[in-house]
C-alpha positions in Angstrom: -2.0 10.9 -7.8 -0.7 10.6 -4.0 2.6 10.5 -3.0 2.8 7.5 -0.9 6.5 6.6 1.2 8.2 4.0 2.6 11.4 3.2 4.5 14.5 2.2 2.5 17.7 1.5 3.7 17.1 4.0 6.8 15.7 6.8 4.1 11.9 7.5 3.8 11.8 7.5 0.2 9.0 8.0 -2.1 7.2 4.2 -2.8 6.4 3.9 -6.7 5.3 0.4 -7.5 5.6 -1.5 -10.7 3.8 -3.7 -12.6 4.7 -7.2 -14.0 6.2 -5.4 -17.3 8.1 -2.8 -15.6 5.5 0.2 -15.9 4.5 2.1 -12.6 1.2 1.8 -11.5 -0.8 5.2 -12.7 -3.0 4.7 -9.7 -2.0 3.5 -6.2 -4.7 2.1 -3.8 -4.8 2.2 -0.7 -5.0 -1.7 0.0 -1.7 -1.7 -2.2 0.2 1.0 -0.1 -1.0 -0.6 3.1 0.0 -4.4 1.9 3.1 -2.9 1.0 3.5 -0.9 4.4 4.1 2.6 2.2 2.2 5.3 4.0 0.9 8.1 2.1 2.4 11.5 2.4 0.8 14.1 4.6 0.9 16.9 1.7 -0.8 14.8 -0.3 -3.4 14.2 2.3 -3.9 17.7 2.8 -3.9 18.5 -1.0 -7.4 17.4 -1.6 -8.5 20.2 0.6 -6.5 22.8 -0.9 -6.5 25.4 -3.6 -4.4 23.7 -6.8 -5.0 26.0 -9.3 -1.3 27.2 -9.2 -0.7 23.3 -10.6 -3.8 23.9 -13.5 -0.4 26.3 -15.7 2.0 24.0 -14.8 0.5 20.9 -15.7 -0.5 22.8 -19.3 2.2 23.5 -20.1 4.0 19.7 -19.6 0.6 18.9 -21.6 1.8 21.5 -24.3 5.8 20.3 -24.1 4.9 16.5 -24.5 2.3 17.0 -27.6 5.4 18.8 -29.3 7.9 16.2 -28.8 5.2 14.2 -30.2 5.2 16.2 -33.1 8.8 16.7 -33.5 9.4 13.2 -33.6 6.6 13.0 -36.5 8.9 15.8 -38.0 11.9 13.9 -37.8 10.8 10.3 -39.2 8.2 11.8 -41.4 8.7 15.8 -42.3 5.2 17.7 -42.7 3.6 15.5 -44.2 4.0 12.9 -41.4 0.3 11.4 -41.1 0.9 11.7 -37.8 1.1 15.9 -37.5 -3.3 15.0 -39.4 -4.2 12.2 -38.0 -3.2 11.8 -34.2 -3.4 7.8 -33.4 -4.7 6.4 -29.8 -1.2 5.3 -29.5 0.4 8.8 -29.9 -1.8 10.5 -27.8 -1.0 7.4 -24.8 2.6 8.4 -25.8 2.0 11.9 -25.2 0.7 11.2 -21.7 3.7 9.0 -20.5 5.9 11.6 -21.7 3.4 14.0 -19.6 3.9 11.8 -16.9 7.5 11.4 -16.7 8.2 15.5 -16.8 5.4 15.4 -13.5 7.5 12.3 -11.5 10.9 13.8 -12.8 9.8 17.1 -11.5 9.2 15.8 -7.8 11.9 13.1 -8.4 14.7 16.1 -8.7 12.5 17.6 -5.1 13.6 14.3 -3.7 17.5 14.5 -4.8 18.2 18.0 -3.3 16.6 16.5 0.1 18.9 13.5 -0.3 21.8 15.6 -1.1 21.5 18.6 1.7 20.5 15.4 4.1 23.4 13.5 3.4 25.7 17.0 3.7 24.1 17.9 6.9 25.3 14.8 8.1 28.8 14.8 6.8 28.8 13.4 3.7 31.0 15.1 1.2 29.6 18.2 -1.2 27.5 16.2 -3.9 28.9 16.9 -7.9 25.5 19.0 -9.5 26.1 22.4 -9.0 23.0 23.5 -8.3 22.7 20.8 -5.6 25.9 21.9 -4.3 24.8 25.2 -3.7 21.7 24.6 -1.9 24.1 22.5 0.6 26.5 25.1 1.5 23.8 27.6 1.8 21.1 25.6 4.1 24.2 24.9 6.5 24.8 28.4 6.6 21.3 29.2 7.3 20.8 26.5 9.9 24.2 27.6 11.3 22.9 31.4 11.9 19.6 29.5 13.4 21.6 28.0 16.2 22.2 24.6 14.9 25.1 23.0 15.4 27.5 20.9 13.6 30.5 18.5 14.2 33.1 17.2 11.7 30.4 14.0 11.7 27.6 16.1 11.1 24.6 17.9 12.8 25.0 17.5 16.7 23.1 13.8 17.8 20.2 15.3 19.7 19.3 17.0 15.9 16.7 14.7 14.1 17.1 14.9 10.5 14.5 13.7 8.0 11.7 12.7 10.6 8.6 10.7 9.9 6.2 11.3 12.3 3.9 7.9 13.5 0.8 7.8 15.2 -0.8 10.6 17.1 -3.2 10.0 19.7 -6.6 11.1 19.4 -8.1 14.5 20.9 -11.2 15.5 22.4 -12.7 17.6 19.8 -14.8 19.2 22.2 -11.4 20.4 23.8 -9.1 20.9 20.9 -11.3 21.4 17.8 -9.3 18.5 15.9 -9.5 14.7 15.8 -6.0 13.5 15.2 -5.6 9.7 15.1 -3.3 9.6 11.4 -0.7 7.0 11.1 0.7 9.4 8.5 3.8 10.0 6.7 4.4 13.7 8.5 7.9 14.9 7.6 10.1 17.2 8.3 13.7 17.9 6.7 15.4 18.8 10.2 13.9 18.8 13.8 15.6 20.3 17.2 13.8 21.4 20.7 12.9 24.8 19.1 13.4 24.1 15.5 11.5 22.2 12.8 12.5 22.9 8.9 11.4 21.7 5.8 12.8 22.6 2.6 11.1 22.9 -0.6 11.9 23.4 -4.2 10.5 25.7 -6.4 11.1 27.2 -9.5 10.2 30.9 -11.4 7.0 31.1 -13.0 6.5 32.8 -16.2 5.4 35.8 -14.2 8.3 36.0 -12.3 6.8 34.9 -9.0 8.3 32.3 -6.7 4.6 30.7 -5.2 5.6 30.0 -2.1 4.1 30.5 1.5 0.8 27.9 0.8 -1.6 26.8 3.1 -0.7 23.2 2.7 3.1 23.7 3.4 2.2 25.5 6.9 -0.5 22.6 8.0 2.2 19.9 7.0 4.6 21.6 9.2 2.0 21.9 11.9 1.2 18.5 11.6 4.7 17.5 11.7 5.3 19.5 15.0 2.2 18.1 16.4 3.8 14.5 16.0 7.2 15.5 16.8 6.4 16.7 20.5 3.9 13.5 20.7 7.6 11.7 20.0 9.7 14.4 22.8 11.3 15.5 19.8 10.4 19.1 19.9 8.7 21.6 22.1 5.0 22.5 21.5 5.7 25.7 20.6 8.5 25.4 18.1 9.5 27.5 15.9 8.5 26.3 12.1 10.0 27.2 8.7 10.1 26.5 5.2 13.2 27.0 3.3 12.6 27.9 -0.7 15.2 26.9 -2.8 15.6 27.4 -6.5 16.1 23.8 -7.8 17.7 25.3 -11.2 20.0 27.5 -9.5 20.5 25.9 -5.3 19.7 29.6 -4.1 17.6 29.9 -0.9 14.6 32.3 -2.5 12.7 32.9 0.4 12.3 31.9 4.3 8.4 31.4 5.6 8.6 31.2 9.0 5.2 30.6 10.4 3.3 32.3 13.0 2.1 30.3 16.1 -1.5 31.6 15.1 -1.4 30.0 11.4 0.4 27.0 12.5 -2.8 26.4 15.5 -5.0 27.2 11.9 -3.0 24.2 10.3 -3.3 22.1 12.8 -6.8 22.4 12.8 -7.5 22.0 9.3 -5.3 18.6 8.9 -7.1 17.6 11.8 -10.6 17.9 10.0 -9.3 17.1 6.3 -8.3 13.4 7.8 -11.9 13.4 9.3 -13.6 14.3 6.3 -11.4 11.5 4.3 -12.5 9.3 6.7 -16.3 9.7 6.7 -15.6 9.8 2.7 -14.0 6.4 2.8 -16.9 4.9 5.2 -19.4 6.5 2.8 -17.6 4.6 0.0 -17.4 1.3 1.8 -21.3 1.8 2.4 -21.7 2.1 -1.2 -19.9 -0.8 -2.8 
């Protein structure tokens, strides 16, 4: 499902409808984002045009996790002989997917805390309580500090734009650029200066020991981002772009990507045709209906 955002109390935050009983929406339209003035997310955007298979594991094994609490709770009420553990209901198995569901949303939902928490420390707001959260503050404002940006007892310095949303960006000659920007997209990054633009992500260990880090998608957001950030004078064209790893079990900085000007043109590029390709895909639809 997209990721769709909206503004809320100064704070893009991520926009998750719900229905007259309380339930979220398990599919978001666009009509219903746009009614709502939510724009979707620019990784999400992208992500249609990218190599997921990395998620195929992940997503198993929530799959796996949620058909054992299932049968745990058969256990528990029943024993063995639950009929549940031999005859596995319509109910239980919609069970099993909302339970699927809510490991997916609190997965990105935790994502969306450490942002909150490093944002609000970044701008002077006191150290938050989780410890893991804690550490990932202290070390991004040393990081940021060695990369030149500066702080005052109020926060990062006022020409520093933190959390940016990037708005409309003009169309370009393709015959000039090889791209066809004209998004009115939610393009973020965590922090933007004149030579700096970071976004931090949070990742965890996979069973094979790897942090997967350093995708396709995460550079072309970050492009995009840049792109729309110099549209706005925030940044210059050429600014330096990173991605900041951090382990959301344990707040450490993992890994720093910091993108070559070559890969980020090749982002650039590719957002600008993944946008044009889910245009002519939603004309071909309209055509159809």
């Amino acid at each position: 499902m997209s990721h769709y955002y909206h503004k809320h109390n100064g704070r893009w935050q991520r926009w998750i409808p719900l229905k007259n009983d309380g339930t979220e929406y398990q599919r978001i339209t666009k009509k219903m984002a746009a009614e709502a003035g939510a724009v979707i997310g620019i990784t999400s955007q992208i992500g249609n045009h990218t190599d997921k298979g990395y998620l195929i594991p992940w997503i198993g094994r929530l799959g796996i996790q949620a058909g054992w609490e299932v049968a745990q709770e058969a256990v528990s009420n029943g024993g063995l002989d639950d009929p549940l553990l031999h005859d596995i209901t319509e109910a239980d198995m919609t069970y099993a997917k909302e339970i699927l569901t809510r490991n997916q949303e609190a997965a990105a939902n935790k994502g969306n805390e450490f942002h909150d928490a490093i944002e609000d420390y970044i701008n002077g707001k006191p150290l938050p309580e989780d410890a893991a959260m804690r550490n990932a503050c202290v070390q991004v404002k040393a990081w940021l500090t060695e990369h030149g940006v500066e702080f005052t007892d109020h926060g990062v310095q006022a020409e520093h734009c933190v959390g940016f949303n990037g708005g409309i960006i003009p169309r370009e000659d393709p015959m000039d650029a090889g791209i066809c920007l004209h998004i009115n997209n939610g393009a973020t990054a965590d922090l933007i200066t004149k030579r700096l633009l970071v976004d931090w992500k949070t990742v965890e260990k996979a069973k094979d020991g790897r942090y997967y880090t350093g995708k396709p998608e995460h550079c072309a957001q970050l492009a995009f981002c840049r792109h729309a950030a110099w549209n706005e004078k925030l940044c210059d064209p050429d600014a330096e772009c990173c991605n900041v790893y951090i382990n959301r079990n344990t707040g450490e900085i993992v890994e720093v990507k910091e993108w070559t000007g070559e890969q980020l043109d090749a982002g650039l590029e590719f957002v600008g045709w993944a946008c044009e390709c889910d245009n002519a895909l939603a004309r071909l639809e309209g055509m159809l209906k």
